[in-house]
C-alpha positions in Angstrom: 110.5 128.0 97.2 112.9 130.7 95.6 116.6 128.9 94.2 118.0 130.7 97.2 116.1 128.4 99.2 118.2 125.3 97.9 120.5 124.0 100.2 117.9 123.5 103.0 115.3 121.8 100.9 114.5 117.6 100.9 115.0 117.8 104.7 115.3 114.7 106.0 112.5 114.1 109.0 113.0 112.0 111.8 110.2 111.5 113.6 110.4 111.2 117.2 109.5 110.0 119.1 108.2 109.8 120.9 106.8 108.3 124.2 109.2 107.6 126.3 106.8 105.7 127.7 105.6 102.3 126.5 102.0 103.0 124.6 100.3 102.5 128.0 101.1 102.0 131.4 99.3 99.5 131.1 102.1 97.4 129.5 103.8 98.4 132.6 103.9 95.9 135.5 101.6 98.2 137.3 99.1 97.8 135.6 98.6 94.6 133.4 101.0 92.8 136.1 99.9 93.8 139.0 96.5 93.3 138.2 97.5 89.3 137.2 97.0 86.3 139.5 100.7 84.8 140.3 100.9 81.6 141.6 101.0 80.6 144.8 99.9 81.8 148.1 102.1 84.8 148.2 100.2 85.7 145.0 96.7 85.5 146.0 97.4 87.8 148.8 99.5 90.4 146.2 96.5 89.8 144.1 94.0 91.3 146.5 96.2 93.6 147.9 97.0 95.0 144.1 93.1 95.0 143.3 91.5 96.0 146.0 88.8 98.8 145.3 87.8 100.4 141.6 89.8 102.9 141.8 94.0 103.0 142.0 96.8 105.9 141.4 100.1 105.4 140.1 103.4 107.1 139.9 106.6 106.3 138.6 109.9 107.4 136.7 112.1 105.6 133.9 115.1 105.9 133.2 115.5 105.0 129.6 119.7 105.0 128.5 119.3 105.2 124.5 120.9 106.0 121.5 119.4 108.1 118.6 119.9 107.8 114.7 119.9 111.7 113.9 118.9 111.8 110.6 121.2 114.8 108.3 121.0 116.4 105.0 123.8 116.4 103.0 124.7 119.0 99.9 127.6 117.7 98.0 129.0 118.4 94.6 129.2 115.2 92.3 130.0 114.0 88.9 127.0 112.3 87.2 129.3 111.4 84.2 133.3 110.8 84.8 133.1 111.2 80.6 132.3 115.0 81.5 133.6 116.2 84.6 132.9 120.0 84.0 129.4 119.5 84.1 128.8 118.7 87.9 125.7 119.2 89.7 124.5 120.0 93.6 122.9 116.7 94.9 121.0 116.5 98.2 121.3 112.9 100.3 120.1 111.6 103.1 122.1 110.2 105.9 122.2 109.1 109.6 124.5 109.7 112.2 124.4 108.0 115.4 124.2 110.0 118.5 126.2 109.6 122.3 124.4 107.9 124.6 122.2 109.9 126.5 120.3 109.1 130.0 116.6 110.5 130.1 114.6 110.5 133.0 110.7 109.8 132.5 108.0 110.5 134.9 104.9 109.0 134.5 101.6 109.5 136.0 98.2 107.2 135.4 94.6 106.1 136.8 92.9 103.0 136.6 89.1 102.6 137.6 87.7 99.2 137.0 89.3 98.2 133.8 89.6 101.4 131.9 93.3 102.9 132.1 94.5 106.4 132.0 98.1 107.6 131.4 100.9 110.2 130.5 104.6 110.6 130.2 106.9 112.9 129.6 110.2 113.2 128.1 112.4 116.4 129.2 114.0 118.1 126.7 117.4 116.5 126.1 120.4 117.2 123.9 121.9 114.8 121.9 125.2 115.0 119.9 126.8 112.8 117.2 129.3 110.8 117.8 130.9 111.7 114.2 129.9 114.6 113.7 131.0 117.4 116.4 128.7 119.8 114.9 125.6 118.2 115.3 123.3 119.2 118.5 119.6 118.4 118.4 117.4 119.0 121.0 114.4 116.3 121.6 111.6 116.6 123.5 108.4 114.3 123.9 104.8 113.8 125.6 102.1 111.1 125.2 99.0 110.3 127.3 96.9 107.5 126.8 93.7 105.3 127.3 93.4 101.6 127.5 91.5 98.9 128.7 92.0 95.6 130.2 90.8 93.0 127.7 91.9 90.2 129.7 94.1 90.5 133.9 96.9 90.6 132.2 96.4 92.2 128.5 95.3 95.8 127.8 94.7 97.5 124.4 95.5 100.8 123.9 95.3 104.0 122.2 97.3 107.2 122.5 98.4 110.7 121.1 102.4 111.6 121.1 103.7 115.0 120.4 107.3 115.6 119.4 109.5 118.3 119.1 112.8 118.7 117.6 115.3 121.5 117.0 119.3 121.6 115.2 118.0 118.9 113.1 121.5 119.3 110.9 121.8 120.4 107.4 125.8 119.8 106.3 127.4 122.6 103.5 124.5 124.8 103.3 124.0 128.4 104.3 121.6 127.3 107.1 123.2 124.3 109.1 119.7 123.3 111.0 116.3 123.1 110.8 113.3 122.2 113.1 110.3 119.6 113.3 107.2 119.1 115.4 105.4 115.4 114.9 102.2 114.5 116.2 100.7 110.3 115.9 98.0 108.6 117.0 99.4 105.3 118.0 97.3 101.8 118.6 98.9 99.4 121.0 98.6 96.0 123.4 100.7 95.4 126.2 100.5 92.4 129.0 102.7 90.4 131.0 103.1 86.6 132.1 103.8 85.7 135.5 107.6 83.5 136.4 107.4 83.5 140.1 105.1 85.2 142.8 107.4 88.4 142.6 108.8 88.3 138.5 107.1 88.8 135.7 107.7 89.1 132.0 106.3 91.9 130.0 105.8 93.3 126.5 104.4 96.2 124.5 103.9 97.0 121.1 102.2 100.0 119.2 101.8 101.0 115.9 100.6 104.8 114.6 99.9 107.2 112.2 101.1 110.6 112.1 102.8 114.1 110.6 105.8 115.7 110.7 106.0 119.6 109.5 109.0 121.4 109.5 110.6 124.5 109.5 111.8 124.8 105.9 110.2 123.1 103.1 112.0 120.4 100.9 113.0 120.4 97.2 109.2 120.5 96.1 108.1 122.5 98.5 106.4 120.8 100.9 106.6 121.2 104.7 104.2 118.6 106.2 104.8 115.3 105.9 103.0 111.4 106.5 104.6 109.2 109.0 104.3 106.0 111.1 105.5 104.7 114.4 106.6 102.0 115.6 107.1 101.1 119.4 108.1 97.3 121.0 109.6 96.8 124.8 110.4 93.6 126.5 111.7 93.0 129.9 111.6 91.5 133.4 109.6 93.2 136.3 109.9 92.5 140.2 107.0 93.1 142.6 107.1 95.0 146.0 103.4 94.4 147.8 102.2 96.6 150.7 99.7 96.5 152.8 99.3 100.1 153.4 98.4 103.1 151.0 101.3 102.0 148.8 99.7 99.0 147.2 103.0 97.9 145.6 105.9 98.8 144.1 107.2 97.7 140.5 110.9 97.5 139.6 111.4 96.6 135.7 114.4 96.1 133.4 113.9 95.9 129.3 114.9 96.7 126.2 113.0 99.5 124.1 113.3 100.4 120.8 111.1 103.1 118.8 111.1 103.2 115.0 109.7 106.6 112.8 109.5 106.3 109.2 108.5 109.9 106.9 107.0 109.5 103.6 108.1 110.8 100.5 110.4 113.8 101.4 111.6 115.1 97.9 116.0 115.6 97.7 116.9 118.2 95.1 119.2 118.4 92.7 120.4 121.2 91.1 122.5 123.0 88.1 125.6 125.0 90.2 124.6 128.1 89.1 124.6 131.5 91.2 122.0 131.0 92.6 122.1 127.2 92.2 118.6 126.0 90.0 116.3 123.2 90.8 116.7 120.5 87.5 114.7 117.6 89.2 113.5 115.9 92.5 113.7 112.4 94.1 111.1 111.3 96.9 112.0 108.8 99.2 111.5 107.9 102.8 113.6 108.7 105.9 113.4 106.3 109.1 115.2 107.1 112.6 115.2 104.4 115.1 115.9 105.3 118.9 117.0 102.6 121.2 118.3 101.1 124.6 117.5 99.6 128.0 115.0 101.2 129.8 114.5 100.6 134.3 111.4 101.6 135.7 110.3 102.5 139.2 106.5 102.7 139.3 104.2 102.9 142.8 100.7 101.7 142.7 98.5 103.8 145.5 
């Protein structure tokens, strides 16, 4: 990296992330939940209806209303030592800024034959802004499919790929204000539910992965592709609609999501105010982002 380079190096990444989805569908009610045994004599009859044959289809969209912590690099003049304020240096920080709410709408497709599970989601490319910050625009897209199996009717492990991409990640008095980042992860998950009535259910998923993020334009020490993990938990309610025709039933479910990226040991500059400004050390720290909100779900079972 040339001095020139500067103001755009120790870019903080954010990591995305991604699903939109919870790990699986199975932590979905269509899937762990549907294939459960309620109580009751209602829930015998949703219980064959939901199971009947090895093979089953599902469709669905989610709606998932959620803030995001945009992460932003900062270049400011400072003062190491008030004793001498004529020797100032360039210091690059780390900070967050917390975006508008936006609304993004998730479609999500899966399989199930026997107990093995099959799944994908996608989240459309959406534009968040700050709500401090009237400069800051990033655009966030995401996609994750998966694989499970049902351990038990009502808990199914998982393991799944999510790709991110982000662009306008902002960079604050520099000579380029944004940069870009792609993350990829291989998450592992479990998701099940436990039945409240014939119709409601409680449910909950969790995942935990391991990842990269590269980006555009490398930090202080010149790197560009970074470690990361991720971090996925959901909890809600779901209601059950059961059919007795090619729709099999029909899940409604309300939670809470939250997703949580963490990059490892992206290196901040700083440097002597020179023309060009010159590199005089490097710090390495790590940079989380944490997106979160209530999530409803529509999801058919065929």
């Amino acid at each position: 990296m040339t001095t020139s380079e500067w103001p755009c190096s120790g870019l903080p990444r954010l990591a995305i992330v991604l699903p939109a989805l919870a790990i699986a569908l199975a932590g979905e009610s269509c899937f762990a939940q549907q294939t459960g045994t309620p109580s009751g004599q209602d829930g015998a009859s949703v219980q064959k209806t939901a199971t009947a044959g090895d093979f089953s289809f599902y469709l669905g969209v989610r709606l998932w209303v959620n803030t995001f912590e945009i992460p932003v690099v900062t270049n400011q003049l400072v003062i190491p030592n008030p004793s001498t304020p004529t020797q100032a240096v360039i210091q690059q920080t780390s900070t967050q800024t917390l975006s508008q709410y936006e609304y993004v709408p998730m479609p999500i497709v899966g399989l199930r034959w026997k107990d093995l599970i099959a799944s994908a989601s996608y989240f459309p490319d959406t534009t968040y802004t700050s709500n401090s910050i009237s400069s800051v625009s990033v655009k966030r897209t995401e996609a994750d499919a998966s694989l499970g199996y049902l351990v038990l009717p009502t808990l199914a492990v998982t393991i799944g790929y999510k790709w991110g991409d982000l662009k306008g990640l902002p960079i604050l008095n520099g000579p380029i204000p944004s940069y870009n980042a792609q993350v990829d992860a291989v998450l592992l998950g479990a998701s099940g539910s436990a039945p409240l009535s014939d119709a409601f259910s409680l449910y909950g998923n969790a995942a935990y992965g391991w990842g990269h993020e590269t980006i555009s334009v490398p930090d202080a020490a010149g790197n560009s592709r970074y470690d990361l993990n991720y971090q996925i938990a959901e909890l809600g309610l779901s209601y059950r609609f059961s059919f007795d025709s090619f729709l099999k039933a029909l899940s409604l479910t309300v939670g809470y999501r939250a997703q949580i990226t963490e990059v490892k040991n992206i290196a901040f500059g700083t440097y002597q105010p020179n023309n060009p400004p010159t590199l005089s050390s490097t710090t390495s720290i790590n940079v989380r982002s944490v997106t979160t909100g209530p999530v409803i779900g529509l999801i058919g079972v065929f």
